[in-house]
C-alpha positions in Angstrom: 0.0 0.0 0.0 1.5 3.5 -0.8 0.2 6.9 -0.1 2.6 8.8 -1.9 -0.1 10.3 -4.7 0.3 12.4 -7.6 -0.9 15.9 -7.6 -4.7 16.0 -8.9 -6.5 19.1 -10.7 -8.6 20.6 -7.9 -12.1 22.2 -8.8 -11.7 25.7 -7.5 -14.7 27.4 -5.9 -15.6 31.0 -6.9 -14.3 32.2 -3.4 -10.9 30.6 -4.3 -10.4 31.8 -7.9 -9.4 35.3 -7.6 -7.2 34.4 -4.4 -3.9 34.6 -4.4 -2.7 31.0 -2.5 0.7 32.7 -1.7 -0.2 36.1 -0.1 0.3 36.6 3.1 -2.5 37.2 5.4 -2.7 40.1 7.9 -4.9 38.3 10.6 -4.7 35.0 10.8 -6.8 31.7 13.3 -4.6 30.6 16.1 -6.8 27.3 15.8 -7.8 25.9 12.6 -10.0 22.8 13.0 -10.9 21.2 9.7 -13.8 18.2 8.6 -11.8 16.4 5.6 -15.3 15.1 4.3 -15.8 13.8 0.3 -13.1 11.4 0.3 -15.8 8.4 -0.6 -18.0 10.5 -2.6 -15.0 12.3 -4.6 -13.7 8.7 -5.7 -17.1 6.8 -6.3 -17.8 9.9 -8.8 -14.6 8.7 -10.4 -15.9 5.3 -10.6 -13.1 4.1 -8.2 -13.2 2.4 -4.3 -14.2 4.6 -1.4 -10.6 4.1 0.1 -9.0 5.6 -2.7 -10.1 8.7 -1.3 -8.9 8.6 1.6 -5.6 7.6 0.1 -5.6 10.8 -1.9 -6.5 13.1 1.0 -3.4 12.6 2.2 -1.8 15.0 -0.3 -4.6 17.5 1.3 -3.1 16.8 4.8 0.2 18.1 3.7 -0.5 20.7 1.8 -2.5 22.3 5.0 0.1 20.9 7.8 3.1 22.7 4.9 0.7 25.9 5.0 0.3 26.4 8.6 3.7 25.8 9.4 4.6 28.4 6.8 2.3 30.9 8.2 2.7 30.5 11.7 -0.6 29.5 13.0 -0.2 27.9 16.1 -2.4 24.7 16.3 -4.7 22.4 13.2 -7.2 20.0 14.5 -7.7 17.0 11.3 -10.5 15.2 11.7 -9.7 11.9 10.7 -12.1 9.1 12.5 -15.0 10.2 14.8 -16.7 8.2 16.9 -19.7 7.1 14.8 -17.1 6.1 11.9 -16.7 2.8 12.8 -20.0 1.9 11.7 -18.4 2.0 8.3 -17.5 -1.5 6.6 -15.1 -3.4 7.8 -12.5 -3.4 5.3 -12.8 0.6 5.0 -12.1 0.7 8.7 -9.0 -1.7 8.2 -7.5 0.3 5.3 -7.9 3.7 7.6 -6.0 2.0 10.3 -3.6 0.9 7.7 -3.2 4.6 6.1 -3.2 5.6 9.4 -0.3 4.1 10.3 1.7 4.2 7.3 1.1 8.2 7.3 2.6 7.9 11.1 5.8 6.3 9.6 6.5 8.4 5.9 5.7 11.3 7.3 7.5 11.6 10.7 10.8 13.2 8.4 8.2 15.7 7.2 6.7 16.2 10.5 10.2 16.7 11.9 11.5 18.9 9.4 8.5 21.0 9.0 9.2 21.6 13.3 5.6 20.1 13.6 4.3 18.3 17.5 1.6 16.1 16.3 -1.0 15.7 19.0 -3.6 13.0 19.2 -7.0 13.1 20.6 -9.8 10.7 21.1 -9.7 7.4 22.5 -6.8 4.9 22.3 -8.7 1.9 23.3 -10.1 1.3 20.3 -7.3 1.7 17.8 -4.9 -1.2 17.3 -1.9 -1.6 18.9 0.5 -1.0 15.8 -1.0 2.1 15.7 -0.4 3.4 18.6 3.2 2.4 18.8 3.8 4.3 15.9 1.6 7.3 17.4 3.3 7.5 20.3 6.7 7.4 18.4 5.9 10.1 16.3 4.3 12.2 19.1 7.3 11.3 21.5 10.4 12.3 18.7 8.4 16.1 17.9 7.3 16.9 21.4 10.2 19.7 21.3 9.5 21.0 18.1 8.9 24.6 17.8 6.0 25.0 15.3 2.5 24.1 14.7 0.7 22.0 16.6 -0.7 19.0 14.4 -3.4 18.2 16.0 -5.0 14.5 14.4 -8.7 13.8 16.1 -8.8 9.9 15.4 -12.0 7.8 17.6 -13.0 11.3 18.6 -16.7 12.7 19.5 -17.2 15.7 21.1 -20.1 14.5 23.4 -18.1 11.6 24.8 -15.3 14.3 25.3 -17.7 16.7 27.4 -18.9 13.4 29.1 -15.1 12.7 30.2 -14.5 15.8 31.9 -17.8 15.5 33.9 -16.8 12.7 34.7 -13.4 14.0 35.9 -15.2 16.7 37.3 -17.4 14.9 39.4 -14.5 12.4 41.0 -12.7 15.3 42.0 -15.9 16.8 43.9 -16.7 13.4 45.1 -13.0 13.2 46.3 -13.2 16.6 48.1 -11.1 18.2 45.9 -13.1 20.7 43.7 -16.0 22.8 45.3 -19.1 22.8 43.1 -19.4 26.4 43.7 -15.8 26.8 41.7 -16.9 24.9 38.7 -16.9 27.4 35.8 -15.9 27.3 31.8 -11.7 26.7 32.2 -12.5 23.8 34.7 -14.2 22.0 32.1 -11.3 23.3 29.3 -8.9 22.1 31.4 -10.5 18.7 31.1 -10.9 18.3 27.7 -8.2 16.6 25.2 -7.3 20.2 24.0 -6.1 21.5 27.2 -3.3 23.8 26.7 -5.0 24.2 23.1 -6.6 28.1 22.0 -10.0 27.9 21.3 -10.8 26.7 17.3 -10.9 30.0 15.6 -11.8 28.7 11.8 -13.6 25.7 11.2 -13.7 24.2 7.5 -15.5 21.5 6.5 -15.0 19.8 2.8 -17.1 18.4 1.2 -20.4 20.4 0.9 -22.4 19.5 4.1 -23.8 22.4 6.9 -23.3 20.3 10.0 -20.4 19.9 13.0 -21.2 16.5 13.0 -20.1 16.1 16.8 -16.5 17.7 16.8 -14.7 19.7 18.9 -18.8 21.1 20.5 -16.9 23.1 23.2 -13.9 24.4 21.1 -16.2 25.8 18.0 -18.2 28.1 20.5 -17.2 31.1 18.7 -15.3 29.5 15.5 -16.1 31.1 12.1 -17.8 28.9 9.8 -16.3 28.2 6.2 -18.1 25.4 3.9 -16.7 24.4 0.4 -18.4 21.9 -2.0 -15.3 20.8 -2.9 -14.3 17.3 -1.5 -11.3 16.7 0.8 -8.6 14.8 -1.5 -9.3 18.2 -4.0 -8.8 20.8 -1.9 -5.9 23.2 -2.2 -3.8 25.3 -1.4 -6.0 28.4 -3.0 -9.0 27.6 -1.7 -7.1 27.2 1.9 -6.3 30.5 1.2 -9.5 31.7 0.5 -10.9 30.2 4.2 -7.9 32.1 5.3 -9.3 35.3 3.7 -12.7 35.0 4.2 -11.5 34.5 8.1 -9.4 37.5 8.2 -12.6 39.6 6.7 -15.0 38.8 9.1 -15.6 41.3 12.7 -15.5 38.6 15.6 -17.4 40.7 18.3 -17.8 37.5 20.4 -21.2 39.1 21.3 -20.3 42.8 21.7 -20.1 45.9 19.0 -17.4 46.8 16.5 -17.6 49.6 15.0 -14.2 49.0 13.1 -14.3 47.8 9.7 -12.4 45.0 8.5 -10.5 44.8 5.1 -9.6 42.0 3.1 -6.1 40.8 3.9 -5.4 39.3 0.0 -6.2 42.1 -1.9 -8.6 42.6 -4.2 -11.2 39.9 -5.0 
């Protein structure tokens, strides 16, 4: 099995077209948290196996984890398995794992070069064990590294995550060591798997569809929204750059005023 895929021609969105993919932005997201969905529909359209998609969104992966580092944004949360994926068919689930862990292996040069720490969230004890020794490798070698935080969301579901910090929550009350009365937002934050994490600033989602579809529930609070039609293994670099614009344009008044307008950041579109 080989990941290693040739470029493919990406259908650009009208937001992306007139965007220049190498500008450089004025404001940026500290968080980026991306749905990479499409990968089954963009290769059944293409009359091939749902797994080759996923095998070409790993070109996509790159290209974003390349971009960030470049631009200095400080954390991107991949959604690669949730929760609720593994009522997918067997043998798609086996290939994932199997992607999974090559992608672990080729691209821990990349990761190391690129001064990337990959993070992992979700739970482990679902995942095979091959898996994880390469996952902890690869999380153990960049822990030093001084760039962006990749942040790979495999077995992850943001209800089960707010369901673990009660839980934490409530031993340490039962325990006598938290008061109820002290309980507020950053004793749940400091619960979840993102602890240490800013909040998601920019969420994308691939693919076409208008739902979270249970990620990162806490995180997104006040994230700005950015859909594209365009499925996962064909989306680029421009149209990254057009999220990237479209964030930079937008007032985030996180429920006050602004009175100050905000100009594009790329230029004229």
């Amino acid at each position: 099995m080989n990941a290693k895929i040739p470029d493919s021609k990406s259908p650009e969105t009208d937001a992306a077209r007139n965007v220049d993919p190498n500008a450089a932005p004025t404001r940026l997201p500290d968080h980026v948290a991306i749905i990479m969905d499409g990968n089954g529909r963009w290769a059944q359209s293409r009359g091939m196996p749902r797994i080759e998609g996923h095998r070409r969104g790993v070109d996509s992966v790159r290209m974003v984890s390349e971009t960030c580092t470049e631009l200095g944004i400080e954390a991107v949360t991949l959604y690669c398995l949730s929760s609720e994926n593994w009522k997918r068919p067997k043998a798609e689930l086996e290939f994932l794992m199997q992607l999974l862990e090559q992608y672990l292996v080729e691209e821990r040069e990349l990761i190391m070069k690129q001064g990337l720490r990959l993070k992992v969230i979700g739970r482990r004890d679902r995942l095979p064990a091959s898996v994880l020794v390469e996952m902890d490798k690869t999380i153990e070698v960049s822990a030093d590294n001084p760039g962006t935080q990749l942040v790979l969301a495999i077995d992850y579901g943001g209800r089960d995550e707010l369901a673990m910090a009660t839980r934490s929550i409530c031993r340490d009350v039962q325990a006598g060591l938290l008061d109820v009365d002290a309980i507020d937002e950053g004793t749940i934050t400091q619960r979840l798997y993102t602890a240490g994490l800013p909040d998601v600033d920019l969420m994308i989602r691939t693919g076409g569809e208008m739902r979270v579809s249970n990620f990162l529930l806490w995180q997104l609070s006040y994230a700005e929204l950015w859909v594209t039609e365009t499925c996962w293994p064909d989306f680029s670099r421009q149209e990254f750059a057009a999220a990237l614009e479209s964030f930079g344009c937008r007032d985030r008044r996180f429920g006050g005023l602004s009175d100050t307008p905000v100009e594009s950041t790329f230029g004229e579109t």
